[in-house]
N, C-alpha and C positions, 0 to 999 in steps of 0.2 A: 207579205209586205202589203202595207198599206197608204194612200197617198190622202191628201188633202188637195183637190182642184180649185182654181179660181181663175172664172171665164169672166173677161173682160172686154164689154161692149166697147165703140171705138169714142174716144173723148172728145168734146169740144178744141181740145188746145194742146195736141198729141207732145209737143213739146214741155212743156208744164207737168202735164203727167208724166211721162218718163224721166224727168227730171227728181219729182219726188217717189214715183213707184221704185225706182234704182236707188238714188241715195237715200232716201230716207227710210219707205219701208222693208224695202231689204233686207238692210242690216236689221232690221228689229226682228222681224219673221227669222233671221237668220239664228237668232238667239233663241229660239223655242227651244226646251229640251226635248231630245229623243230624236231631233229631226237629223235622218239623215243624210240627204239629197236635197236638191232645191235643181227644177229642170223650168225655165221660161222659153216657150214659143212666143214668136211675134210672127206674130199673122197678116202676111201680105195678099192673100187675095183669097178665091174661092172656084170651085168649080165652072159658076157662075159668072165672076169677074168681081165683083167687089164684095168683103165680106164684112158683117154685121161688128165683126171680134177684132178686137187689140192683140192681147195678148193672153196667153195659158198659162197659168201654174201650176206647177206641179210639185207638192211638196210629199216627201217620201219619209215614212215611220213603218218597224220594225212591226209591230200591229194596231188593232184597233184601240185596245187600252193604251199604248203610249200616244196614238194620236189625240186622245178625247183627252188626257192628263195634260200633255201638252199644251194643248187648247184652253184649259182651266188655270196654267200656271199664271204668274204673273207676267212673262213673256210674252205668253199666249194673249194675252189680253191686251197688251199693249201694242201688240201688233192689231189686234179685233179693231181697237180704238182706233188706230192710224188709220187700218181701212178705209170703216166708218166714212171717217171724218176726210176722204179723198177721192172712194171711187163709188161711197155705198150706192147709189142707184143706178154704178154700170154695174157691177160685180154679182155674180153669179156663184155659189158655192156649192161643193160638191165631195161626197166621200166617195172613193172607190177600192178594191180588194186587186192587186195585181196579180194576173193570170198569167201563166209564162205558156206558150202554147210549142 
């Protein structure tokens, strides 16, 4: 298994963004094909006392090639776009390979 992450710096207007990162991009991400989990942290603090992060995503595919198709569908894209166009200069992206230990 494999996931797609998205680390998200903390926003000017935490309400605003949660309002569109829940309803509206969501459900769009929700529509990718292949995906099959979808895990959100929200991040309350840090070892330190306050942390830099909003929130995690954590979206879960069967493997690499269903993630990378996914991402190329038009779902896929239309989520890319909603991003974009809401958190692109908090958001951080990330592939990773899940290890079961």
């Amino acid at each position: 298994m494999v996931k797609l992450l998205a680390l998200y710096k903390q926003p000017e207007n935490k309400e605003s963004f949660n309002d569109h990162y829940y309803n509206v991009h969501t459900p769009l991400a929700k529509k990718m094909p292949g995906l099959e989990k979808v895990e959100v942290t929200e991040i309350f603090g840090a070892p330190t006392g306050e942390s830099d992060y909003h929130l995690l995503a954590e979206l879960y595919f069967k493997d690499k090639e269903t993630l990378m198709s996914s991402m190329n569908s038009p779902e896929g894209k239309a989520a890319a776009k909603d991003l974009m166009g809401f958190a692109g200069p908090l958001v951080t992206m990330m592939f990773g390979k899940v290890v079961e230990n």
